[in-house]
C-alpha positions as CSV (number, residue, x, y, z in Angstrom):
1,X,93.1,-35.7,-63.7
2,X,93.0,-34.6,-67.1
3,X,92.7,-38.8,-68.0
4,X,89.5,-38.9,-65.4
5,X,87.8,-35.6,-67.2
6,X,88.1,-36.8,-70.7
7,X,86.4,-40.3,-69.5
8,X,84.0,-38.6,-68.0
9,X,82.9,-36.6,-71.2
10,X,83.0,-39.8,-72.9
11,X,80.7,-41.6,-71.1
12,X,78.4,-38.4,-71.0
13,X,78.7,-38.3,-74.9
14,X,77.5,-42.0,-74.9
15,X,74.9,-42.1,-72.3
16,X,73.4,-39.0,-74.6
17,X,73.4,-39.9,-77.6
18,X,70.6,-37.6,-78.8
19,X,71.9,-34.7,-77.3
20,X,72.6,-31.5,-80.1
21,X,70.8,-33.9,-82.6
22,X,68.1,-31.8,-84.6
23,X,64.7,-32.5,-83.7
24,X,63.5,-35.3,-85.8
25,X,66.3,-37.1,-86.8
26,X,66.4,-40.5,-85.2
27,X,69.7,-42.5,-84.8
28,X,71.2,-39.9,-87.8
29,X,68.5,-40.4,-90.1
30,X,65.1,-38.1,-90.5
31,X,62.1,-39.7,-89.6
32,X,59.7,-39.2,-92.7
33,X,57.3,-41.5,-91.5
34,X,56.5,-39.9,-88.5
35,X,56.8,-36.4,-90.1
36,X,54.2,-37.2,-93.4
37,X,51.9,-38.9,-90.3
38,X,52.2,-35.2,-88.2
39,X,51.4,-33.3,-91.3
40,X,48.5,-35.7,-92.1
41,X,47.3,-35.5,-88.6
42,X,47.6,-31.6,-88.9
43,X,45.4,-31.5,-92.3
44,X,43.2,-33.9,-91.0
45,X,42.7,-31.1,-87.9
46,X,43.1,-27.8,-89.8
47,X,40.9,-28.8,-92.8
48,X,37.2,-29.3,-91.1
49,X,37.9,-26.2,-88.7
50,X,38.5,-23.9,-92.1
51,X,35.7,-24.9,-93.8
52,X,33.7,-24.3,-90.6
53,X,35.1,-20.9,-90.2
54,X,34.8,-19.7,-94.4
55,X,31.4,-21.3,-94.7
56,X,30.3,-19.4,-92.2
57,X,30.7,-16.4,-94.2
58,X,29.1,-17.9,-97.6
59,X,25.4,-16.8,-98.5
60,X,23.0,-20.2,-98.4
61,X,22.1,-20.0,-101.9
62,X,25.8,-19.9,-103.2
63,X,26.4,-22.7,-100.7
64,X,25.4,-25.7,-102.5
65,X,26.7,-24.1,-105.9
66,X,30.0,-23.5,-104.6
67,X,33.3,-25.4,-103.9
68,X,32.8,-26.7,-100.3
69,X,36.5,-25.4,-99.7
70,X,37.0,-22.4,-101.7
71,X,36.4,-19.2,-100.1
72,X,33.5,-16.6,-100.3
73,X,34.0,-15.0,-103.3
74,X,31.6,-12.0,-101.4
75,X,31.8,-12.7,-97.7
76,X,28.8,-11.5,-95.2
77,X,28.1,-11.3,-92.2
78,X,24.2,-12.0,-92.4
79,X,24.6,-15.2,-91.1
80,X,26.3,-14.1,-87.6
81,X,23.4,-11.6,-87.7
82,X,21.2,-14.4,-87.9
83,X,21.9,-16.2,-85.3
84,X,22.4,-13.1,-83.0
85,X,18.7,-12.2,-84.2
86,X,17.5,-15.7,-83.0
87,X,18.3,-15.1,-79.7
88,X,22.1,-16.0,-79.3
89,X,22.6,-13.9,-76.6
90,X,19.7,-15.7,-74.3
91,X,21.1,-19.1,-75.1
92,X,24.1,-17.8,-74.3
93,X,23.5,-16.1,-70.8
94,X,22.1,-20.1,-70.2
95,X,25.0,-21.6,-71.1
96,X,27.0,-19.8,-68.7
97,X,24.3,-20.0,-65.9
98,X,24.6,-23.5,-66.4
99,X,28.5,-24.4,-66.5
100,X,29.5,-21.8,-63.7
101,X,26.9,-22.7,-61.6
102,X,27.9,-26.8,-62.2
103,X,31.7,-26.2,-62.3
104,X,32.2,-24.1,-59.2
105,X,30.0,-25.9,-56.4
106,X,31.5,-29.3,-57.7
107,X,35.4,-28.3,-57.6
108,X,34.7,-26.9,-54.6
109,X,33.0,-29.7,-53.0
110,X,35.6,-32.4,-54.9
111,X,38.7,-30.6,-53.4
112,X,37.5,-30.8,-50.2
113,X,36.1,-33.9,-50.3
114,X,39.8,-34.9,-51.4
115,X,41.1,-33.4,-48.9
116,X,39.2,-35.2,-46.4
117,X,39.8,-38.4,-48.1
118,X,43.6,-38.4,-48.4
119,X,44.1,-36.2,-44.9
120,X,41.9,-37.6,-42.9
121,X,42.3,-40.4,-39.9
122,X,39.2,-42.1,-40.0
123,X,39.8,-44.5,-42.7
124,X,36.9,-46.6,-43.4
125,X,34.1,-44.4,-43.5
126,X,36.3,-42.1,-46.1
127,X,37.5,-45.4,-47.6
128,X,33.8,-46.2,-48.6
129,X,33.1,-42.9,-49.8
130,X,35.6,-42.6,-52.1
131,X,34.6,-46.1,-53.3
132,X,31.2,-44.4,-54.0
133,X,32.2,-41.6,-55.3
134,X,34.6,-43.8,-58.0
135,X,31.5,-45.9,-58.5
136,X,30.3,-42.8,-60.5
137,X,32.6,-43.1,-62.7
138,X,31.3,-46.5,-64.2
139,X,27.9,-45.5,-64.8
140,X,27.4,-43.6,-68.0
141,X,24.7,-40.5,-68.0
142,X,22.6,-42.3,-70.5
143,X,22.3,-45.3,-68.0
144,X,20.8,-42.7,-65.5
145,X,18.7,-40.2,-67.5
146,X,15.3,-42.1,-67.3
147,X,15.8,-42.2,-63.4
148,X,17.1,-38.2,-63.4
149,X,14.4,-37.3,-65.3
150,X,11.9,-38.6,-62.8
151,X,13.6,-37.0,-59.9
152,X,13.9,-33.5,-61.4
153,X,10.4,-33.5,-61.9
154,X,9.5,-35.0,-57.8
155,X,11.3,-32.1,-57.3
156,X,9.6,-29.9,-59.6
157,X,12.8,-28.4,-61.0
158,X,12.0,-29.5,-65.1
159,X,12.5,-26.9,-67.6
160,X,14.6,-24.9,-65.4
161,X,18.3,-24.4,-65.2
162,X,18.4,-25.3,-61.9
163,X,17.2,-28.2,-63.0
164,X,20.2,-29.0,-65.0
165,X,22.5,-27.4,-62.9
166,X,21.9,-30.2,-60.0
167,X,22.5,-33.4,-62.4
168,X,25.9,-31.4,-63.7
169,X,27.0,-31.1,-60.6
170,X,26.3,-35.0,-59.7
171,X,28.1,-36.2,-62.8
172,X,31.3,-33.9,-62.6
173,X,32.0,-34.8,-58.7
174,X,33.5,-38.7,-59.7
175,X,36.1,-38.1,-62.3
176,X,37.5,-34.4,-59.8
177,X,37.5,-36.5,-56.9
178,X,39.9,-39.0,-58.5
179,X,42.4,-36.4,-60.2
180,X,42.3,-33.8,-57.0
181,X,42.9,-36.7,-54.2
182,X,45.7,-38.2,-55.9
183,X,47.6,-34.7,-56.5
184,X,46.7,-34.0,-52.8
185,X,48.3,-37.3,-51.9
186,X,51.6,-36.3,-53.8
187,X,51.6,-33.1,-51.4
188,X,54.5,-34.3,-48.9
189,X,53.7,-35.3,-45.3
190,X,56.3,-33.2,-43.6
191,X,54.2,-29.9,-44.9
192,X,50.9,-30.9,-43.4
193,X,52.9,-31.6,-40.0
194,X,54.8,-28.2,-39.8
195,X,51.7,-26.9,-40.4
196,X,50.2,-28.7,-37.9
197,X,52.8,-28.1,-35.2
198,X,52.6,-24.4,-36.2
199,X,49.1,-25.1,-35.0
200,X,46.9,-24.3,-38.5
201,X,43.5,-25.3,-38.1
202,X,42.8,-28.7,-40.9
203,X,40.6,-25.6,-42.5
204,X,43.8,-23.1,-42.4
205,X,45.7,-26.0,-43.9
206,X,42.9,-26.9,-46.9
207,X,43.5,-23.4,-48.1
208,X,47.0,-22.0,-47.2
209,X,48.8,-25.4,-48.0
210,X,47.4,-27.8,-49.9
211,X,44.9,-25.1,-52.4
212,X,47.9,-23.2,-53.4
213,X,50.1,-26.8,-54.3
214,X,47.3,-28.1,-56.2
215,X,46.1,-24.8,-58.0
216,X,47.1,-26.4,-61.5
217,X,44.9,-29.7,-60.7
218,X,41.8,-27.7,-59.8
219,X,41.9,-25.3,-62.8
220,X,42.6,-28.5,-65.3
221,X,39.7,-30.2,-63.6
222,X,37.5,-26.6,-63.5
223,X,37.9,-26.5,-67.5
224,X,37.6,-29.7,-68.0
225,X,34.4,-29.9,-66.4
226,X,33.5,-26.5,-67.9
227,X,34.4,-27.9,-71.7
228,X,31.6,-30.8,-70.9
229,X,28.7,-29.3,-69.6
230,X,29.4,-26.3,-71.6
231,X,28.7,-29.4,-74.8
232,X,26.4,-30.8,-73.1
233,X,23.3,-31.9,-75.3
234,X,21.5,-34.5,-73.2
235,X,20.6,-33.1,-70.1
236,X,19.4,-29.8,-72.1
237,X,17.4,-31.8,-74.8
238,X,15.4,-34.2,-71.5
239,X,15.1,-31.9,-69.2
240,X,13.8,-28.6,-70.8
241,X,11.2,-27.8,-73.0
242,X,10.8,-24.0,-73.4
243,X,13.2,-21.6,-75.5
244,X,13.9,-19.3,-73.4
245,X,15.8,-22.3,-71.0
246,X,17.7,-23.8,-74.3
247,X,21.3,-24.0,-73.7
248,X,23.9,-23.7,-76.6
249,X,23.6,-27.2,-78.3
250,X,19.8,-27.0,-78.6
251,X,20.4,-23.6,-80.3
252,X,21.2,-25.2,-83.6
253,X,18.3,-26.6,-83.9
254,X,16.6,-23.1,-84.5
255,X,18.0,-23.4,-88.2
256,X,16.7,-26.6,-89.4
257,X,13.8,-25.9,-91.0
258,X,11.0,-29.0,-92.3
259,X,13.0,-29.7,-95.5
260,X,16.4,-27.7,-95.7
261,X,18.8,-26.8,-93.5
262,X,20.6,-23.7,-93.4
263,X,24.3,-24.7,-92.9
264,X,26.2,-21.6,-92.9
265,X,24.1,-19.9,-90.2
266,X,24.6,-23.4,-88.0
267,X,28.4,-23.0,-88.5
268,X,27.9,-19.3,-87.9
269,X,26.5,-20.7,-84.6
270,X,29.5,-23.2,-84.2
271,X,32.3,-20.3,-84.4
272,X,30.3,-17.8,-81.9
273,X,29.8,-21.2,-79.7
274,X,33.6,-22.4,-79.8
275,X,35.2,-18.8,-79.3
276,X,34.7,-19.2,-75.3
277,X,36.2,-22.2,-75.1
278,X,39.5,-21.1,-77.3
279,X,39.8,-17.7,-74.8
280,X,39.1,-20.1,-72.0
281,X,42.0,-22.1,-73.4
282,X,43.7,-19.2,-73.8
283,X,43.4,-17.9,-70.1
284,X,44.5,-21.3,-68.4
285,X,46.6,-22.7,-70.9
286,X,49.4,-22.8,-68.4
287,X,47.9,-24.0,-65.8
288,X,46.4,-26.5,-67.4
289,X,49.3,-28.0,-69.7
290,X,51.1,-28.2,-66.2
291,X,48.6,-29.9,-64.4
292,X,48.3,-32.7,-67.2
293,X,52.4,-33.1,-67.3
294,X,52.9,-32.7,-63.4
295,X,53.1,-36.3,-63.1
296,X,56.0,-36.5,-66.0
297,X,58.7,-34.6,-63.5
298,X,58.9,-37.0,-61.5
C-alpha cells in the first residue's frame, strides 16, 4: 500500500513539473527575456498615459519650453477649466445620449435574436439570418458611410442624435450576435427541456434561464459596444453639423485654433474623456474578464 502511494506521488511530481516553481522561472532558470520584454511593454504603456495626465496640468506657454516629461513645476487647473467652459458638460450629456441609447436597444435585440437563432426549430429561415447578420461583420463602416449618409437625411434625421443613434445600433448588432449565440449554444440542452417540461413559456425561458447563464457575455459585449461608439469619430464628424449635437471626439477640435494648437487643454479633454471608461472598467471588471476567459475552463 505504502509502495502504491509513494508511486503515485511520483508520477504526480513528474506529470507537474512546474508545480511550487516561482513564477517566472522556466525549467529552473529565470526567464529574462520575457521579463525585460513585460517591463518594456509596461513603459511603452505607462509612459504616453503620464505625459497625458502631467501635461494636462502645465500652462501652454511653459509647454513648449519645458521637458515634455518632467512635471509642472506650478500645476493648474485652468486648463480643466477650459474645457469645462467650452461646453464639456453638453458634449458630454451627447455622448451618453448616444452610447446608451445604441448599446441597450442593440444587446437587447442581439440576445434575443441569439436566442432565437440557437433555440429555435425553424432552421433555415434563422440559418439565413444569422448569415446576414454575420455578413455585417465583413463590411467596414467606411464602406457604408456615403450610403448612410444619404439615408439619414431621406429620413430627415441629420444633425441629430437620433440620427447617430440608428447607424450605432446597425453596426453593433453583427459582432453581439456572434459572441451571445455561441455562449447561448454552450448553455446545456437538458436545462431548456426541464424548463420546458416545467412548462416555461420560450419568453419565461429567455429571461429566467438562459439571461442569468449568459449575464457575463452581455455585459462584455454591452461595454464593448459602449467603449466604440463612446470613440466614435466618424459617424459624429458625417452626420452632424451643429455644436450643440457634437459628441466627445469632435470636442477636441474646439482647441485648435488657425495656426497653434493648445495641447494641454486637448489632453485636459482626453483625461475628463477617458475617466468614464476607467470607472466603467471599474464597475464590470469582473464580469467582463469572466466573460472573455469563460471559454478557457473548459
Amino acid at each position: 500500500m505504502a509502495t502504491t502511494i509513494a508511486r503515485e506521488q511520483e508520477r504526480t511530481s513528474v506529470a507537474r513539473p512546474g508545480r511550487g516553481t516561482p513564477q517566472g522561472i522556466v525549467g529552473g532558470h529565470r526567464n529574462w527575456l520575457a521579463g525585460a520584454a513585460s517591463w518594456l511593454w509596461l513603459a511603452i504603456v505607462v509612459v504616453p498615459i503620464y505625459w497625458i495626465v502631467i501635461t494636462s496640468f502645465k500652462e501652454q506657454s511653459s509647454y513648449y519650453a519645458s521637458n515634455p516629461l518632467a512635471p509642472p513645476t506650478e500645476p493648474t487647473l485652468g486648463n480643466y477649466q477650459m474645457v469645462i467652459e467650452a461646453g464639456f458638460i453638453q458634449y458630454f450629456v451627447n455622448s451618453l445620449i448616444v452610447t446608451l441609447g445604441a448599446v441597450v436597444p442593440a444587446v437587447l435585440v442581439s440576445f434575443m435574436a441569439s436566442y432565437a437563432i440557437v433555440r429555435s426549430r425553424s432552421g433555415w429561415f434563422l440559418r439565413s439570418v444569422n448569415s446576414l447578420f454575420l455578413m455585417g461583420l465583413a463590411i467596414p463602416l467606411q464602406a457604408t458611410i456615403i450610403p448612410v449618409y444619404l439615408i439619414i437625411i431621406r429620413l430627415h434625421l441629420y444633425d441629430s442624435l437620433l440620427g447617430m443613434i440608428l447607424p450605432s445600433i446597425a453596426f453593433a448588432i453583427p459582432l453581439s450576435v456572434l459572441v451571445l449565440s455561441n455562449f447561448i449554444r454552450d448553455v446545456p440542452k437538458e436545462l431548456f427541456e426541464s424548463m420546458r417540461m416545467d412548462g416555461a413559456t420560450e419568453w419565461a425561458t429567455l429571461w429566467r434561464l438562459a439571461f442569468p447563464l449568459t449575464r457575463p457575455a452581455v455585459v462584455t459585449v454591452a461595454i464593448y459596444n459602449a467603449l466604440s461608439i463612446w470613440n466614435g469619430f466618424l459617424l459624429p464628424l458625417i452626420l452632424t453639423q451643429s455644436p450643440d449635437k457634437r459628441t466627445l471626439p469632435l470636442a477636441l477640435w474646439a482647441f485648435q485654433g488657425q495656426y497653434s494648437v493648445n495641447v494641454p487643454a486637448i489632453l485636459a479633454s482626453v483625461v475628463l474623456t477617458t475617466l468614464p471608461i476607467l470607472i466603467l472598467y471599474v464597475v464590470g471588471r469582473r464580469q467582463l474578464l469572466s466573460g472573455l476567459t469563460a471559454g478557457f475552463s473548459k
